[in-house]
C-alpha positions as a LaTeX table, in Angstrom:
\begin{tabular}{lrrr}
\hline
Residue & $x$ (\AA) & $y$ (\AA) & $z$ (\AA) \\
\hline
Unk1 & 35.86 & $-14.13$ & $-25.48$ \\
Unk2 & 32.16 & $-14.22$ & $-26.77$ \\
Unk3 & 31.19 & $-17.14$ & $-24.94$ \\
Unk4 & 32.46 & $-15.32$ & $-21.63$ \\
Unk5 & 30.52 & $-12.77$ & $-22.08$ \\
Unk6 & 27.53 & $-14.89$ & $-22.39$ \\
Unk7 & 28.63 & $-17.04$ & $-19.26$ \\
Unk8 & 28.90 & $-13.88$ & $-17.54$ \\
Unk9 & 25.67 & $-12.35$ & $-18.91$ \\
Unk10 & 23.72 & $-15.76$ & $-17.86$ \\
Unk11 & 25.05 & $-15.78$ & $-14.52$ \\
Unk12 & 24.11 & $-12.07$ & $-14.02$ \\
Unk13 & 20.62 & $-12.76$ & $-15.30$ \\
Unk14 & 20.40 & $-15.95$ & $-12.77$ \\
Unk15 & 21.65 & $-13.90$ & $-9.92$ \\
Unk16 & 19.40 & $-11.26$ & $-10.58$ \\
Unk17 & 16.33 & $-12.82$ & $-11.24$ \\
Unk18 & 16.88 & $-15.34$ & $-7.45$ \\
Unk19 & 17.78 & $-12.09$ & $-5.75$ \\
Unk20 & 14.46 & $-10.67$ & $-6.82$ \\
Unk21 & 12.10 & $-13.21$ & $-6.37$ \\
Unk22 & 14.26 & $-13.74$ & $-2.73$ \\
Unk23 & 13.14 & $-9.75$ & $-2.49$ \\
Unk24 & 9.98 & $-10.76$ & $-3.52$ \\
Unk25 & 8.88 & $-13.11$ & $-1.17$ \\
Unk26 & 10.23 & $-11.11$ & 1.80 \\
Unk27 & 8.21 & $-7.86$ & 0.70 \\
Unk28 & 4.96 & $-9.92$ & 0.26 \\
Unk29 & 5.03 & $-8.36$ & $-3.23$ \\
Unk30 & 3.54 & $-10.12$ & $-6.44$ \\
Unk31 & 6.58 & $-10.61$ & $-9.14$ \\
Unk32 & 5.54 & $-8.86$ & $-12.09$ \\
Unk33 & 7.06 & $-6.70$ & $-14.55$ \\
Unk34 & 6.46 & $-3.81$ & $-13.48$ \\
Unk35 & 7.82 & $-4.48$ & $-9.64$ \\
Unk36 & 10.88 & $-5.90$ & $-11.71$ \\
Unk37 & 11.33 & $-2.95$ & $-13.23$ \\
Unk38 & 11.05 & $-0.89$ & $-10.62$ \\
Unk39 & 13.43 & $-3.26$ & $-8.20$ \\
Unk40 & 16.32 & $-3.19$ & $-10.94$ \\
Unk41 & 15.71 & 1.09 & $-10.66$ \\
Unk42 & 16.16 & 0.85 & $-6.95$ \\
Unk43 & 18.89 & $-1.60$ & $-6.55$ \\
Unk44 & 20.63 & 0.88 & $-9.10$ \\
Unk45 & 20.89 & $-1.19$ & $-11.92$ \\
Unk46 & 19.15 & 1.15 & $-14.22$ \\
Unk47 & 20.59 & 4.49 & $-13.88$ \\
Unk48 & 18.66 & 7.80 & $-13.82$ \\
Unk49 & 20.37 & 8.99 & $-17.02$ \\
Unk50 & 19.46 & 5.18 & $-19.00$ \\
Unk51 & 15.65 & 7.08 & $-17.29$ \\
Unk52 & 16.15 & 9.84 & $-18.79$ \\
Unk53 & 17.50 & 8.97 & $-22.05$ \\
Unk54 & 15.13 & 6.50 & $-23.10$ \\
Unk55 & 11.67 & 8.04 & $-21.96$ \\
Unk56 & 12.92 & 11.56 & $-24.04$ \\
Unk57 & 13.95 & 9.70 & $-27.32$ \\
Unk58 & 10.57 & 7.62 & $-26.90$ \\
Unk59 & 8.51 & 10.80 & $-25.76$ \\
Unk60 & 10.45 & 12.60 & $-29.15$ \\
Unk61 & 9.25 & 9.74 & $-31.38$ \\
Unk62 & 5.89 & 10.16 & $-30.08$ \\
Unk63 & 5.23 & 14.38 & $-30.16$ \\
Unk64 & 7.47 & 14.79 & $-33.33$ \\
Unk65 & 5.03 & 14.22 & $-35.57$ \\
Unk66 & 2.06 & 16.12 & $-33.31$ \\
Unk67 & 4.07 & 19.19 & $-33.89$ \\
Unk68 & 4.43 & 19.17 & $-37.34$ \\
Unk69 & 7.64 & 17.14 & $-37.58$ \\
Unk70 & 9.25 & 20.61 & $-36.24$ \\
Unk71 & 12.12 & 19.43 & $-33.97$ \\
Unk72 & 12.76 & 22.61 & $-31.99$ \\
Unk73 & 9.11 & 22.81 & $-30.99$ \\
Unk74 & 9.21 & 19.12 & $-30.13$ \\
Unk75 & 12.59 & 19.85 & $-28.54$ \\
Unk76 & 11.19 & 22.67 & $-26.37$ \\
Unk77 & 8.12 & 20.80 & $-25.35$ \\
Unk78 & 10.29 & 17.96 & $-24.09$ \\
Unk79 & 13.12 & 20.16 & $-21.93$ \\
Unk80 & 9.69 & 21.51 & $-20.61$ \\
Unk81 & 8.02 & 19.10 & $-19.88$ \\
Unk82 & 11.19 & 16.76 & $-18.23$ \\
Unk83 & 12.71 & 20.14 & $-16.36$ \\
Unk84 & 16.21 & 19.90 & $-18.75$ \\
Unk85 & 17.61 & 21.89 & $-21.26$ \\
Unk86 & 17.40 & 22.15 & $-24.69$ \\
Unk87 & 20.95 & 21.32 & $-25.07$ \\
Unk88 & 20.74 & 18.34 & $-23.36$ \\
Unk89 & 17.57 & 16.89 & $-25.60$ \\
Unk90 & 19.65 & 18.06 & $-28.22$ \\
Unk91 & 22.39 & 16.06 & $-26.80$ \\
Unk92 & 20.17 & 12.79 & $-26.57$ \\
Unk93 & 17.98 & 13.29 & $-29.69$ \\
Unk94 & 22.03 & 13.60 & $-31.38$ \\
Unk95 & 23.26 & 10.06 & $-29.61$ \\
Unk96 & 20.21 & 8.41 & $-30.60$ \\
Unk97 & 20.87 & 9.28 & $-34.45$ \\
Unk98 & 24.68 & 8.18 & $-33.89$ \\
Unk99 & 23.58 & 4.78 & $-32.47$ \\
Unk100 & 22.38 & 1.64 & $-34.59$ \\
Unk101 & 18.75 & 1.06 & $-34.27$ \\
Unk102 & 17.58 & $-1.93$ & $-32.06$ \\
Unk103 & 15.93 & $-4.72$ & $-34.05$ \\
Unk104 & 12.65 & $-5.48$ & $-32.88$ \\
Unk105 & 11.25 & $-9.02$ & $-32.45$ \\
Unk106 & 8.19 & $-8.24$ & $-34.04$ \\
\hline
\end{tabular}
């Protein structure tokens, strides 16, 4: 079963990364990172809520501590600032805690 998944994952990222440079080359556009990014966005293969998710648990990480490690503060600031509700950070701020953390390759 595991190997697959990885067949299935390698042919994805093959697929994904012709089709792009393909979109690339008929766009005139340089193939970068950041075009990459926003290509996956637009072909849909990030979703808005993945958007939303990750830039609030990052943007949390990074006021937290500005307010005084006071989450509702932090957790007002961000439904603010992002146009959501509280519940809803809430909501996010609670999956993140629920979810193991990603290893970094640092």
């Amino acid at each position: 079963m595991a190997l697959t998944r990885k067949f299935l994952l390698d042919k994805f990222e093959a697929y994904t990364i012709e089709s792009y440079h393909d979109f690339c080359e008929k766009h005139d556009i340089e193939a970068n990172l950041e075009n990459f990014m926003t290509y996956l966005i637009d072909q849909g293969m990030i979703s808005h809520t993945e958007i939303k998710r990750n830039t609030i648990r990052r943007e949390f990480d990074e006021l937290y501590p500005q307010k005084e490690h006071h989450k509702t503060k932090t957790v007002l600031t961000l439904a603010e600032r992002f146009n959501v509700s509280e519940r809803s950070v809430w909501n996010i701020l609670k999956e993140k805690e629920n979810e193991e953390p990603l290893k970094s390759n640092k």
